[in-house]
C-alpha positions as CSV (number, residue, x, y, z in Angstrom):
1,X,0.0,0.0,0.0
2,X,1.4,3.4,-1.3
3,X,0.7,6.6,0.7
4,X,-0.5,9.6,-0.9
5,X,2.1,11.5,-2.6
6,X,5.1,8.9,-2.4
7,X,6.8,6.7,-5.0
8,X,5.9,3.0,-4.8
9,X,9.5,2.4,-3.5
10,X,9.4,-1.7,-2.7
11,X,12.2,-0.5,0.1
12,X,10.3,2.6,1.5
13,X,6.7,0.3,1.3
14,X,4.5,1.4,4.3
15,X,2.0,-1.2,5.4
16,X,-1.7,0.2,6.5
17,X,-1.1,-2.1,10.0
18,X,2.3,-2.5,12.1
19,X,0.3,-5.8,13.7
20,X,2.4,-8.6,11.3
21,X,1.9,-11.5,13.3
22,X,-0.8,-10.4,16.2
23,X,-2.9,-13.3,16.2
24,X,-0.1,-15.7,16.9
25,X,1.5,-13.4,19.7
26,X,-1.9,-13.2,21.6
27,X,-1.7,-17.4,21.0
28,X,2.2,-17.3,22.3
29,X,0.5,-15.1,25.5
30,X,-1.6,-17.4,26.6
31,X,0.8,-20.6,26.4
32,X,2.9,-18.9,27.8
33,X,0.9,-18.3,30.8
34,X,-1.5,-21.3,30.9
35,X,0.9,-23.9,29.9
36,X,3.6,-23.6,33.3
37,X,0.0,-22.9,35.3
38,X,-1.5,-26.5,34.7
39,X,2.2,-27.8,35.3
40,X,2.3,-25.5,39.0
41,X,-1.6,-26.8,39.1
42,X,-1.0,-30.3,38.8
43,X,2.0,-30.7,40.7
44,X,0.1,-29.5,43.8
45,X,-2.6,-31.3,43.0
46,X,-0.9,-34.7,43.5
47,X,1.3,-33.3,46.4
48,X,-1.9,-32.6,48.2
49,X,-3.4,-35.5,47.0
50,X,-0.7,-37.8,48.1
51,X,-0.5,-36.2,51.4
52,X,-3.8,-36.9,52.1
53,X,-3.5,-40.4,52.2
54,X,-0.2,-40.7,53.9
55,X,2.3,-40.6,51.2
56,X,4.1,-38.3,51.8
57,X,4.7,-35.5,54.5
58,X,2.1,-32.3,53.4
59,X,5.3,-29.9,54.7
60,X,8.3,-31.4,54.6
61,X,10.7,-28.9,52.4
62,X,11.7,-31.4,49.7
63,X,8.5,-32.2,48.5
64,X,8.0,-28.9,47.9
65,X,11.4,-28.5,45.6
66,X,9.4,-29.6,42.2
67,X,6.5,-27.6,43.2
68,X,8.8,-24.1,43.6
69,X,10.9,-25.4,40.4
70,X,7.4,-25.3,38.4
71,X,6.3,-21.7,40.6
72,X,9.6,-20.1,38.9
73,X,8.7,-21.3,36.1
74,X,5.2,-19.3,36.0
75,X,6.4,-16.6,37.2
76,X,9.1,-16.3,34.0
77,X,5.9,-17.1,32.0
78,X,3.7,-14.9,33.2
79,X,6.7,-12.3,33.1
80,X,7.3,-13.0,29.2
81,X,3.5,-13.1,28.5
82,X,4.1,-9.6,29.8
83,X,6.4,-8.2,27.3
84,X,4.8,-10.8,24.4
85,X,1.1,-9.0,25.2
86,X,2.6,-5.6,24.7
87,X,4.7,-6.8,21.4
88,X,1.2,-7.4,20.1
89,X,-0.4,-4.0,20.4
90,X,2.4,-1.8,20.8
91,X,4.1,-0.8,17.4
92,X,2.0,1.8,16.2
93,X,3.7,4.6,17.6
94,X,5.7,7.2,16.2
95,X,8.6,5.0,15.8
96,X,6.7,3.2,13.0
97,X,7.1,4.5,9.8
98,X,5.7,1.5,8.1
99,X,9.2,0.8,6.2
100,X,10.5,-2.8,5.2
101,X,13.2,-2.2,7.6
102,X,10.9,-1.9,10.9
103,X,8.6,-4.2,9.4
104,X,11.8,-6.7,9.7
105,X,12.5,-5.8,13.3
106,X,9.2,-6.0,14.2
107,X,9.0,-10.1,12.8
108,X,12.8,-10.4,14.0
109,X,11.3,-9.5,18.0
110,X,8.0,-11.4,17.4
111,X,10.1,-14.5,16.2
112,X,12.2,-14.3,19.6
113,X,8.7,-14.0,21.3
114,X,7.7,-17.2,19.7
115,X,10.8,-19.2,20.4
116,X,11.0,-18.3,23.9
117,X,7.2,-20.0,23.7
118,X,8.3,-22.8,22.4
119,X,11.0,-23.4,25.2
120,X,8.5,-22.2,27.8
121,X,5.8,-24.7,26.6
122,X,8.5,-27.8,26.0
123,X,9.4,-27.1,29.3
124,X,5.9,-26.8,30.8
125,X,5.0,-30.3,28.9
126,X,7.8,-32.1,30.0
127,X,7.4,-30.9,33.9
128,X,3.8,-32.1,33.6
129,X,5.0,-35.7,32.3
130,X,7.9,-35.9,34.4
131,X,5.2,-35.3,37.7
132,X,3.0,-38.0,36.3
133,X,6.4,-40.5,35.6
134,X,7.5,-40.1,38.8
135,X,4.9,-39.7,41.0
136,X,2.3,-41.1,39.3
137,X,3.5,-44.1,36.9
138,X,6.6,-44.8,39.5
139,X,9.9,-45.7,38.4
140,X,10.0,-49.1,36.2
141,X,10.7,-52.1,38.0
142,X,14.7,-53.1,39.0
143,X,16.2,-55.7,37.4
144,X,16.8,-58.4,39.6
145,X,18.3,-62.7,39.8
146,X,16.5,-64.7,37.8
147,X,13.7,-66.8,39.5
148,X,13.6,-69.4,37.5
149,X,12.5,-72.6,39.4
150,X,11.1,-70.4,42.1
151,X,7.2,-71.2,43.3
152,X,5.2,-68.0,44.0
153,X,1.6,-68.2,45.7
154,X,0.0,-65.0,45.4
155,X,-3.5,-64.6,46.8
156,X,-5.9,-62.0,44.7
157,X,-3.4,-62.4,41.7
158,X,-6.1,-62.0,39.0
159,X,-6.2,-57.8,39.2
160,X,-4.7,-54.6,40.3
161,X,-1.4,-55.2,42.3
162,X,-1.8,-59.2,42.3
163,X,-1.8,-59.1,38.4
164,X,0.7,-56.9,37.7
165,X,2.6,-58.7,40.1
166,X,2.4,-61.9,38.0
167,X,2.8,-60.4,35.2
168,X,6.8,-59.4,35.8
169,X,7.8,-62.7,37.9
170,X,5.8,-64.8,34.9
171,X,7.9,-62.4,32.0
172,X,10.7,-60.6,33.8
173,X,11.7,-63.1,36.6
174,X,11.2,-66.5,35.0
175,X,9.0,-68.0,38.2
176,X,6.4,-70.1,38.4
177,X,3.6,-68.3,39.8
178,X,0.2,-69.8,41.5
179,X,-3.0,-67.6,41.0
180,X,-4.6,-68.2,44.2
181,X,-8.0,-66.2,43.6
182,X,-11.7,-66.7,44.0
183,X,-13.2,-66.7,40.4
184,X,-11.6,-68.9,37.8
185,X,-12.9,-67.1,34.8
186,X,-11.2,-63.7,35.8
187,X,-8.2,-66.3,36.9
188,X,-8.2,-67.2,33.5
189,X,-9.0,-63.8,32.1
190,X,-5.8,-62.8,33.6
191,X,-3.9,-65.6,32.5
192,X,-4.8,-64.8,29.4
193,X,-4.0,-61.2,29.3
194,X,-0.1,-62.2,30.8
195,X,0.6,-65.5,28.1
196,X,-2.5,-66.1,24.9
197,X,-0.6,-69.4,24.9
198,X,-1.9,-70.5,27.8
199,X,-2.8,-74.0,27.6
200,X,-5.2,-75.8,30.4
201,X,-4.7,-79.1,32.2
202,X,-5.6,-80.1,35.1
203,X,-3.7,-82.2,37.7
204,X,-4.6,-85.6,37.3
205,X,-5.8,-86.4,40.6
206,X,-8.4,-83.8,40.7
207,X,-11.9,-84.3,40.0
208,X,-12.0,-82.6,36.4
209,X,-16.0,-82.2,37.4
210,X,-15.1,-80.0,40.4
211,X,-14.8,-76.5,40.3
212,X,-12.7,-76.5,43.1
213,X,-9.8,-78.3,41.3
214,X,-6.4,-76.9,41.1
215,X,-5.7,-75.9,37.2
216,X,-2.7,-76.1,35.6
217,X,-2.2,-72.7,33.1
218,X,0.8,-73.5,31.0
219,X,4.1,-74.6,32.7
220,X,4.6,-72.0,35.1
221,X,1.5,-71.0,35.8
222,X,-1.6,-72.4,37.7
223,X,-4.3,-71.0,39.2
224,X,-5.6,-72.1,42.7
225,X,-9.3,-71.3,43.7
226,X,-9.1,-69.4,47.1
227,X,-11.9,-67.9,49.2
228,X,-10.1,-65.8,51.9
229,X,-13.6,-65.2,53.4
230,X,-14.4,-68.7,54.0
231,X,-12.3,-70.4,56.5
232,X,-13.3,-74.2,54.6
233,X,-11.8,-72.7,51.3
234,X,-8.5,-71.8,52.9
235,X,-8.3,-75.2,54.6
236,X,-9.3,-76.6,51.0
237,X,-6.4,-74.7,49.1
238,X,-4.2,-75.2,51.3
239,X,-4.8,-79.0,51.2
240,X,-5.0,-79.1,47.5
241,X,-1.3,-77.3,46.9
242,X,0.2,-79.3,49.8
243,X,-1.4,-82.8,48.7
244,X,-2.7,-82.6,44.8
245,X,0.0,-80.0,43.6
246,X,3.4,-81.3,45.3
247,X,5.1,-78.4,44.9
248,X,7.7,-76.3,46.7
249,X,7.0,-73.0,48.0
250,X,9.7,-70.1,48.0
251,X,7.7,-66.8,48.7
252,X,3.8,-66.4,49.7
253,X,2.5,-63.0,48.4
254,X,-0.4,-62.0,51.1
255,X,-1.9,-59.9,48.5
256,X,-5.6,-59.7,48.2
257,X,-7.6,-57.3,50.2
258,X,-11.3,-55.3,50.1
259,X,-12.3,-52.0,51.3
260,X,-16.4,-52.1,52.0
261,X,-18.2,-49.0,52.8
262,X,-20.8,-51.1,55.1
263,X,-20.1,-53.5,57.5
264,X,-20.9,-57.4,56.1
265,X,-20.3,-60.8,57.5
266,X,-18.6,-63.6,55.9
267,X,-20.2,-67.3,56.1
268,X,-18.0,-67.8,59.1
269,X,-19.9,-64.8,60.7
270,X,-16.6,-62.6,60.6
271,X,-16.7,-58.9,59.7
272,X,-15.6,-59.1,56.1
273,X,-12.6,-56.7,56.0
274,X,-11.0,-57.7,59.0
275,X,-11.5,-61.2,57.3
276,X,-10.3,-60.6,53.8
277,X,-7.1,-58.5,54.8
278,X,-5.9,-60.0,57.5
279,X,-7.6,-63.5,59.1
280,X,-7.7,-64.9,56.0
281,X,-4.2,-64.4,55.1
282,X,-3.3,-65.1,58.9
283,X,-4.9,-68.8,58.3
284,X,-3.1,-69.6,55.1
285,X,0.2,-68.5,56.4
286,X,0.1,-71.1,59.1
287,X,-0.9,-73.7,56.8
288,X,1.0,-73.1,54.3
289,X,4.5,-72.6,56.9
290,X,5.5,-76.4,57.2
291,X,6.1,-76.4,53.5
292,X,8.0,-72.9,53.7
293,X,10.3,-74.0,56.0
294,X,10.3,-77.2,53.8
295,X,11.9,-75.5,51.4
296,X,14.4,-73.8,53.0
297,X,15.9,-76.8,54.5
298,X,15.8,-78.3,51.1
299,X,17.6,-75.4,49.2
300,X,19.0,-74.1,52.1
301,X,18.2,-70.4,51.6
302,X,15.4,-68.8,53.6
303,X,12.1,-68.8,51.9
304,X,9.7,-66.0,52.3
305,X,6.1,-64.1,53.2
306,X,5.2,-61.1,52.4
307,X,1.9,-59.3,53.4
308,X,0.9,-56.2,51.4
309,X,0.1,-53.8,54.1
310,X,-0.9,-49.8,53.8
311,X,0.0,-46.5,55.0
312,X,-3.1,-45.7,55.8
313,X,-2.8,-48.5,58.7
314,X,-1.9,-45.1,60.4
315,X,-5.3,-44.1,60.7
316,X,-6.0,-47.3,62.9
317,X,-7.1,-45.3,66.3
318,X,-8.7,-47.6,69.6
319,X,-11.1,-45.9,72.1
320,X,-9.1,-44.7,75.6
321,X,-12.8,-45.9,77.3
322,X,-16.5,-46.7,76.0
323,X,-19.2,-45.0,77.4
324,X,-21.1,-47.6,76.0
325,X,-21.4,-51.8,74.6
326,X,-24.6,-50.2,71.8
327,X,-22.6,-49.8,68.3
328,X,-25.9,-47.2,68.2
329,X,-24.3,-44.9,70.8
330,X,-21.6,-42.8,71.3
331,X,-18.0,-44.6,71.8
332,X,-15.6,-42.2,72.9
333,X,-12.3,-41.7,71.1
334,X,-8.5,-40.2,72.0
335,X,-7.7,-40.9,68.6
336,X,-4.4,-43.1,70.3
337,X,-2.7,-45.4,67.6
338,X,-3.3,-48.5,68.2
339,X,-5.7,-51.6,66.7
340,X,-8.6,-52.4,68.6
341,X,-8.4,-55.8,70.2
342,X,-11.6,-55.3,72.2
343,X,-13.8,-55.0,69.2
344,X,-11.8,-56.6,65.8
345,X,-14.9,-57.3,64.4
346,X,-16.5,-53.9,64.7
347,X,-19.2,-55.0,66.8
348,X,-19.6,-52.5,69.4
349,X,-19.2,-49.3,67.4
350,X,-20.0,-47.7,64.2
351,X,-18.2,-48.9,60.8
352,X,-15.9,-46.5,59.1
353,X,-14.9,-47.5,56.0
354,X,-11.3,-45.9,56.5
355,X,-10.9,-46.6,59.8
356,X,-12.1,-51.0,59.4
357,X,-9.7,-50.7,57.0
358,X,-6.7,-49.3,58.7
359,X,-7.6,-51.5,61.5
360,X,-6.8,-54.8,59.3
361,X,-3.9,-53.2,57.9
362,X,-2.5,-52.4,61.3
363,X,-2.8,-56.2,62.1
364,X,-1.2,-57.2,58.8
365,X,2.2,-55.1,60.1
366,X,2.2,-56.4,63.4
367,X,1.3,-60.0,61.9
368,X,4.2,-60.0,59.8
369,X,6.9,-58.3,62.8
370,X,5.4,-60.9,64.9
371,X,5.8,-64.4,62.2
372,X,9.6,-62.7,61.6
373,X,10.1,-62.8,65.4
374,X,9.3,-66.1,65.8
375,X,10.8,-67.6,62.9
376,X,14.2,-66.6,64.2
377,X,13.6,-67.5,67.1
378,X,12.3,-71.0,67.0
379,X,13.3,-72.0,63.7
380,X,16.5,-70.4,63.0
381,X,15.2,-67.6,60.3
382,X,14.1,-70.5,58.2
383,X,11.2,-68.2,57.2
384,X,11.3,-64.7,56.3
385,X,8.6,-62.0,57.3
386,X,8.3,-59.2,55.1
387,X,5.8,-56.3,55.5
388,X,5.2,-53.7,52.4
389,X,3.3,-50.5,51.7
390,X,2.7,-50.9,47.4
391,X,2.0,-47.2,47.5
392,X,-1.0,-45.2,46.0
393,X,-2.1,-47.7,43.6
394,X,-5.2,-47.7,41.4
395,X,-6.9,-50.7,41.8
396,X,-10.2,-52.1,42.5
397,X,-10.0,-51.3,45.9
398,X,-10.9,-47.7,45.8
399,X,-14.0,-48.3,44.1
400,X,-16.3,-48.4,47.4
401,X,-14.1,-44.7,48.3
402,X,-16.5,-41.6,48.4
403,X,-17.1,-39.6,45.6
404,X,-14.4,-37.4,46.4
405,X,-11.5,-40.0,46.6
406,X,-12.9,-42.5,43.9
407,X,-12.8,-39.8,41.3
408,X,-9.6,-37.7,41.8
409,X,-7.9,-41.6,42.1
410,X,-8.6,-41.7,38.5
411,X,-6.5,-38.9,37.5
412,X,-4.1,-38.7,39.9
């Protein structure tokens, strides 16, 4: 465009608008700013989150280090947006004189504007991943000896924890793994999700009618039908893999576990979580100890058990006095660590999902401290008692969690 009274000079062009490139600085502006606040966001979002259920310490200083790295990061953003917002609007001053030269230093400003977006947002993009990698995903698993020839038993191995569990000793480590769970469709659903070549046999002094008969999955896999809630289906496993499956044991996984927002009763007329998490596995462990220590003798090398515990056992509180036997009235609490021996069951006071829960995680810990204890001493350290805390894991588990918890455990 020529102005009135000038030569149409392709060197002294004037243009009727400084604004070359305003719709992708107002675009830069707002990545700029937007892009290190979701990362700032989301990082607290998952400290907070973590916090809540005992991960991590809410105020302990380096916890906070990724959340300050991601803060000085917005506040460089929100700075550049700054001087990007007023690249956009503010070359139509008198310094403008519409010529190809100023039109060049206005692109060569607006082109540093954009690259410094680009860094801003890479780095915004990979802060965001990075907090999902680490404290999300969690690290990949370590590399350790093979197992090959090792026998795992792993209770609730068919989802969440249990699966993925079998998944990596099945591929990574070489063992052979037992599926001890209570459904054999989702046993095999699972099997068939770790090896398609999964062929079925079973062992050849089993009923083949029964649908209580131990299954062998392949060669290093076989699934074990186990009811922790039902005292007869322990005895029954137990029986079958000591008797039917003549196999050694080198580690027992005390995996399985439920979270129930009401209060039920198993056949045995036990509360169910107290059951499920802890009795249940408590029962087996016994059984199943002869053959551990079996085993260690054999290959002289300790064998062990480990229970799958939570943090959340710290929420486990027992009542300094009771005002009262009625579960209808009002129990008085100091809120003093500490399971309840007086009332495992939850008879004499009102069910708290969280609380029932921490209550049988509680007595998984001092199950296992306890089983370690007297393995060394009685038996020499034959048998190895290992307690564990998986970390925030999402699994079944949570899906009986309020609103507030079940949801936010899907993203976070």
């Amino acid at each position: 465009v020529v102005t009135e009274g000038t030569i149409n000079d392709p060197f002294k062009t004037k243009m009727t608008s400084p604004q070359l490139l305003t719709l992708p600085l107002t675009a830069a502006t707002a990545v700029q700013l937007l892009l290190p606040l979701l990362s700032l966001i989301y990082s607290v979002a998952v400290h907070i989150f973590l916090s809540s259920f005992n991960e991590r310490s809410l105020f302990r200083f380096h916890h906070w280090n990724p959340i300050m790295i991601r803060a000085v990061l917005f506040c460089f953003g929100a700075t550049f947006s700054s001087f990007t917002s007023s690249a956009s609007r503010g070359h139509d001053d008198d310094d403008y004189d519409g010529s190809v030269q100023s039109n060049a230093a206005i692109l060569s400003t607006q082109l540093i504007y954009i690259i410094a977006t680009i860094i801003i947002a890479t780095l915004s993009t990979r802060l965001i991943l990075q907090t999902r990698q680490i404290e999300i995903n969690g690290p990949p698993p370590p590399v350790s000896a093979n197992l090959q020839g090792k026998v795992i038993f792993i209770t609730g191995a068919n989802s969440g924890i249990g699966l993925e569990t079998t998944r990596l000793l099945y591929h990574q480590y070489n063992a052979t793994v037992i599926l001890a769970c209570r459904s054999r469709a989702r046993a095999i659903e699972a099997i068939q999700s770790i090896d398609p070549s999964w062929k079925e046999c079973r062992y050849t002094n089993n009923n083949s009618s029964s649908s209580s008969s131990a299954i062998r999955l392949g060669n290093r896999m076989h699934f074990l039908p186990l009811d922790l809630t039902s005292i007869q289906s322990i005895q029954t496993a137990a029986k079958i893999f000591l008797e039917e499956m003549k196999m050694p044991l080198h580690v027992l996984i005390n995996n399985a576990g439920v979270m129930l927002n009401e209060r039920m009763e198993t056949v045995d007329g036990l509360e169910m979580t107290m059951a499920a998490n802890h009795l249940g596995h408590f029962l087996l462990t016994n059984l199943l100890l002869p053959k551990l220590r079996e085993t260690a003798m054999n290959d002289k090398h300790p064998t062990k058990v480990m229970t799958v515990s939570s943090s959340l056992y710290t929420n486990a509180v027992r009542p300094s006095s009771r005002s009262s036997n009625n579960k209808n009235e009002t129990t008085k609490w100091n809120n003093e660590p500490g399971i309840d021996l007086l009332d495992l069951q939850c008879q004499n006071k009102p069910y708290r999902l969280f609380v029932q829960y921490a209550q049988s995680k509680l007595a998984n810990i001092l199950f296992a401290r306890e089983l370690g204890r007297r393995e060394k001493l009685l038996h020499g350290g034959l048998v190895q008692s290992h307690v564990l805390h998986p970390g925030l894991v999402r699994t079944n588990v949570t899906r009986n969690m309020p609103w507030y918890l079940y949801y936010p455990n899907l993203v976070f």
